[in-house]
VEXVEXBA-637641 format. One record per residue (C-alpha): x, z, y; residue in three letters. Coordinates in pm, whole numbers, plus 32768, in hexadecimal, padded with zeros to 4 digits. Layout:
XZYALA
...
END
This chain:
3E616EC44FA3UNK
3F9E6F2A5050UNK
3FD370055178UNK
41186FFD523FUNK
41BE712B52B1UNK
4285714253DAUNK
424C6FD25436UNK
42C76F255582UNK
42076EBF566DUNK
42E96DF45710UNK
429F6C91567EUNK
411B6CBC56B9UNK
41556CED584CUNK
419A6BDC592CUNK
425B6CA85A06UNK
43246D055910UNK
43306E47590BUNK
43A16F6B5814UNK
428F70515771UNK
421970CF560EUNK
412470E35550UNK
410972485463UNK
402871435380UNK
400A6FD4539FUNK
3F316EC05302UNK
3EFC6D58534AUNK
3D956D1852ECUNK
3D796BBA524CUNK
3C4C6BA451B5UNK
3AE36BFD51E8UNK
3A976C955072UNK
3BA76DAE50EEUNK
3AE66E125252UNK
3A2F6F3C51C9UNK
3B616FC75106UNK
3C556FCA51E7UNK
3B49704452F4UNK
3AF1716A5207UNK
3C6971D25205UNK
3CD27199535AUNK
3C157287544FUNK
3C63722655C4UNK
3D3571085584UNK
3DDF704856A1UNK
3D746EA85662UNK
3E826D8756D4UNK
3E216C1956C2UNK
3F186B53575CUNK
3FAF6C6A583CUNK
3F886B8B5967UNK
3EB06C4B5A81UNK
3F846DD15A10UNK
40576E915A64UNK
40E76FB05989UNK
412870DF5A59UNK
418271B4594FUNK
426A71F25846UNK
41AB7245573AUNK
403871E756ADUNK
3FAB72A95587UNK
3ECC715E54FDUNK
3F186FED5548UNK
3E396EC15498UNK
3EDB6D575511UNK
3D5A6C5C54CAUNK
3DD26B4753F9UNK
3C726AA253BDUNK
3CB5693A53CAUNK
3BFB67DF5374UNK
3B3666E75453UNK
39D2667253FCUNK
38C265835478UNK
379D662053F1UNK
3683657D54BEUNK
367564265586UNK
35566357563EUNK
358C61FC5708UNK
36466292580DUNK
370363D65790UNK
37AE64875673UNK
3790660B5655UNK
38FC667E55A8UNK
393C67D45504UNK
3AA368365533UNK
3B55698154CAUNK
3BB56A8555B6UNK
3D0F6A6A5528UNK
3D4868F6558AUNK
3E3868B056AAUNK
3D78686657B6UNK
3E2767255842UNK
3E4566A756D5UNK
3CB6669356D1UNK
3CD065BE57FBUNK
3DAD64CA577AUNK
3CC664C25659UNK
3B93647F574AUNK
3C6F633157ADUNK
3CD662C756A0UNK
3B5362A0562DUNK
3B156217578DUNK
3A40635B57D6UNK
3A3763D6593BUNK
39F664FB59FFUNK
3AFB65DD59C4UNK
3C1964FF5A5FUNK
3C6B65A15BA3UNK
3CA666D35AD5UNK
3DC1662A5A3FUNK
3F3666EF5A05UNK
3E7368515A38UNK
3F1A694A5938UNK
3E616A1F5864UNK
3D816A2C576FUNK
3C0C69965754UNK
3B916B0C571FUNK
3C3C6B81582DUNK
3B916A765921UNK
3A596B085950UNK
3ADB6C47598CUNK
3BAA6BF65AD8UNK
3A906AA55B14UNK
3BBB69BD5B00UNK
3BB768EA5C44UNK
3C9067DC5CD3UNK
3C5C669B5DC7UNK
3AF766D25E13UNK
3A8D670C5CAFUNK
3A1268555BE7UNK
39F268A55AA5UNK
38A5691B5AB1UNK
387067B15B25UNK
3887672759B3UNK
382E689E58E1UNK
3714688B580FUNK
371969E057A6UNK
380F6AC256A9UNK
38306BA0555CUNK
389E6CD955A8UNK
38AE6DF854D1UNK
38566F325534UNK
3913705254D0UNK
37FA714454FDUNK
370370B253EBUNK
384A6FEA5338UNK
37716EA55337UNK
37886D5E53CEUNK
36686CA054DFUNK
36516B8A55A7UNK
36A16BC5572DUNK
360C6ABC5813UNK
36CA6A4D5926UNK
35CE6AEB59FCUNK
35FA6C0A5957UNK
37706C4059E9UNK
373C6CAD5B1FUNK
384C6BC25B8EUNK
38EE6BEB5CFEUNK
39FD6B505DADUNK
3B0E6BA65CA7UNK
3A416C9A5C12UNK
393B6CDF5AFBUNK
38616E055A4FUNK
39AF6DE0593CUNK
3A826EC05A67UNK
39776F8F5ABDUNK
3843701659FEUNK
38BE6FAB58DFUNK
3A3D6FD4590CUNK
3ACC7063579EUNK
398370175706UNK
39996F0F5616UNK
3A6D6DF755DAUNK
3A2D6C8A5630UNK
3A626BBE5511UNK
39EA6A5A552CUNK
396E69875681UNK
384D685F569EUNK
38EE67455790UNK
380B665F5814UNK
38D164E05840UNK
383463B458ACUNK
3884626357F6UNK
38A5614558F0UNK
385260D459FFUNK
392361FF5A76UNK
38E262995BBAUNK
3A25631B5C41UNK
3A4864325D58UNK
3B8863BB5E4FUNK
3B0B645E5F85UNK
3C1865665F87UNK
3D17651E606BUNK
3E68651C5FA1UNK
3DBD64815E9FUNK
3D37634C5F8EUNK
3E816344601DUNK
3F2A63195EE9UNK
3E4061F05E71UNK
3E63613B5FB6UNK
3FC861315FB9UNK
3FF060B25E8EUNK
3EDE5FA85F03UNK
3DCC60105DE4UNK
3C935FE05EB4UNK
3B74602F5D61UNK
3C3E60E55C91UNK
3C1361355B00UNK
3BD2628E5A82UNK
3D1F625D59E9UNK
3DAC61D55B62UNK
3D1D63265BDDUNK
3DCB63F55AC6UNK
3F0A63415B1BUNK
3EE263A85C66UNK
3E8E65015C5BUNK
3FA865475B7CUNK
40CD649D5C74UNK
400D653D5D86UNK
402966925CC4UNK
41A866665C5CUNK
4218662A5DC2UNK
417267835E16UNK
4184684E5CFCUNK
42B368E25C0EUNK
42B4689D5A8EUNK
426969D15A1BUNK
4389699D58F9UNK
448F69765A14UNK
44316A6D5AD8UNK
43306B805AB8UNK
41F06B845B49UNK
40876B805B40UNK
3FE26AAE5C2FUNK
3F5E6B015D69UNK
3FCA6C9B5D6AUNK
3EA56CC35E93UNK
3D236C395EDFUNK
3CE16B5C5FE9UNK
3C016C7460C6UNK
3AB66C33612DUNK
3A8B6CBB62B2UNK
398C6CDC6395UNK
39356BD36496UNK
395E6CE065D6UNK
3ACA6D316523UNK
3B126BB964D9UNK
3ACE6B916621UNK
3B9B6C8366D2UNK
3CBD6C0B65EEUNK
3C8F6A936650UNK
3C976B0967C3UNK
3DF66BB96791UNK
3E756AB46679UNK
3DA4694066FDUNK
3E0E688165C0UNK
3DAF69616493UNK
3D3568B76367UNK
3C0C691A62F8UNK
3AC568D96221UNK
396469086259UNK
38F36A16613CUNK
379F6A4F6164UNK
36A66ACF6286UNK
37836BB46379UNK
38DF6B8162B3UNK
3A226ABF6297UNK
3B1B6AAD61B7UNK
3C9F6A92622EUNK
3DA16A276127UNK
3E6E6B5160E4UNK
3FCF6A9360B7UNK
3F826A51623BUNK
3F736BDB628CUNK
40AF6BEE61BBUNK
41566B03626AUNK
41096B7D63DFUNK
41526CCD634FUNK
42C36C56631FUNK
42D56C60617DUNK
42DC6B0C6160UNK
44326B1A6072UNK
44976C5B60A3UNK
450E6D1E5F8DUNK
451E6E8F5F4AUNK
460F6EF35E1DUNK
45A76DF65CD6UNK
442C6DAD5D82UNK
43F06C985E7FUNK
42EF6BF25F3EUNK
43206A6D5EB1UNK
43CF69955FA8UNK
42ED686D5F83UNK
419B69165F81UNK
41A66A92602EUNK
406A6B0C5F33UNK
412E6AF55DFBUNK
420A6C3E5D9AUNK
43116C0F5CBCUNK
43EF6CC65BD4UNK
45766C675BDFUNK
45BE6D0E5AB7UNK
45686E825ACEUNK
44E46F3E5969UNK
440070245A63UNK
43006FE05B63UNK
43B570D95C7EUNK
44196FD05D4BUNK
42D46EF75D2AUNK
41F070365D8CUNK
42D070815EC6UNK
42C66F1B5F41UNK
410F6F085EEBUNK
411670495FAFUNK
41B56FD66104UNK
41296E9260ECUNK
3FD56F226102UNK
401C706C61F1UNK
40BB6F516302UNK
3FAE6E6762D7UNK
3EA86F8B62F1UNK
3F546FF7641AUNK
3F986E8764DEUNK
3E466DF0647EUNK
3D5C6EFD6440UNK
3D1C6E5D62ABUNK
3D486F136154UNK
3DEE6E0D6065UNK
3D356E635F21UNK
3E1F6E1C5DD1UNK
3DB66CFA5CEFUNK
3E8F6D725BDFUNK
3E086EA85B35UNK
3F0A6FDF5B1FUNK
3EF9707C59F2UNK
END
């Protein structure tokens, strides 16, 4: 079993930044979990290196999860329950689901990552969840060094959030996921704006799962940067959930706000909105921007170090503190 020394980081973040690792290891297979576990103390854990951000230079243990393969290993009439490693790319599993005419997972088409990763952050995208499809988890526990079955109910799962970034943040390491897909008929979930915009103009009235797929992904492209081209991780901020007396002192100052009911006495506003009225909307500070085409997206125009990013997070959230009276809460976790 090798161990890297002095390893960068930079090809495992998708903003692309520069960082090392004192001792590296990209964890491949299960048999070498408790090994590398038993060497490694407080190790740092990458999957796809989609939803960080590296905010320092160095980090004394890195392990990149490379736990890969896709399984069916139950089915009735109506569904197949499939085992897939934390290591697989995300998006690649739901190109997968298609291909075997499987649905469930297709509005969560073209989010980066890995499957372990998604039910850490509760992966979420036009008007679907993952803890919508989860069955439950293996996660091993670095306490006891053994492995158990985590029921989706078990995960305490939020909006973007889960017990995985809270009680049991650094506690174990996810290492396969249950999906739950349905084999046809498919019921497909087009209620989200963009997405029924999309399918009505280009005059699909009952759309395939793979219809819906297509459309989530062109929907996501116009909006979102590849990653490879320039860095980034997604949505940098939450979409805040408010309270109706605020909500409604904000809609009597701004009459047109978006918003979205989110549960007895709240609201949620879209955060790219606040960013937008705020005046970030494209602006750019040093090698960090706010995306021109979609306001919630920071990116990276080249810079090794996260200086410029940080400043840019920073006034985005002190002027819309200060103009609306909201905390933007980061999606992306700063490590």
């Amino acid at each position: 079993m090798k161990i890297e020394r002095d390893a960068s980081l930079q090809p495992y973040n998708t903003f692309g930044f520069h960082a090392t690792a004192r001792q590296f290891f990209i964890l491949d297979h299960p048999d070498r979990i408790k090994d590398i576990f038993s060497r490694f103390h407080d190790p740092l854990i990458i999957g796809g290196g989609s939803n960080i951000l590296l905010s320092r230079p160095v980090y004394p243990e890195v392990i990149v999860t490379r736990l890969t393969g896709i399984q069916i290993t139950e089915e009735d009439e109506d569904r197949v329950l499939v085992r897939v490693g934390a290591g697989e790319d995300w998006h690649r599993f739901v190109l997968w689901s298609l291909d075997q005419n499987l649905g469930g997972v297709e509005n969560l088409s073209l989010i980066p990552g890995t499957a372990g990763a998604a039910p850490i952050q509760n992966i979420g995208a036009y008007g679907i969840e993952l803890r919508d499809v989860l069955h439950g988890l293996d996660y091993f526990m670095f306490e006891d060094m053994k492995s158990r079955f985590v029921p989706a109910a078990d995960c305490q799962f939020g909006y973007r959030d889960s017990i995985f970034k809270n009680a049991w943040k650094g506690k174990g390491l996810i290492t396969h996921i249950y999906i739950w897909l349905r084999k046809p008929p498919h019921p497909v979930h087009t209620h989200y704006k963009a997405l029924s915009d999309h399918l009505r103009d280009q005059g699909i009235g009952n759309p395939t799962i793979r219809q819906v797929s297509d459309a989530v992904i062109a929907v996501r492209r116009s909006k979102l940067p590849d990653w490879r081209e320039l860095g980034n991780a997604g949505s940098f901020f939450k979409n805040p959930v408010i309270p109706d007396a605020l909500f409604q002192k904000l809609k009597d100052t701004y009459r047109t706000v978006p918003h979205y009911p989110a549960g007895p006495g709240h609201t949620k506003i879209p955060a790219a909105w606040l960013i937008q009225e705020a005046g970030f909307k494209g602006q750019r500070r040093g090698q960090a921007g706010s995306y021109q085409f979609q306001p919630l997206v920071l990116v990276n125009f080249g810079a090794d170090h996260p200086a410029d990013l940080l400043r840019l997070k920073k006034e985005i959230q002190e002027e819309v503190s200060a103009r609306f009276g909201i905390d933007l809460q980061p999606e992306v976790t700063i490590l």
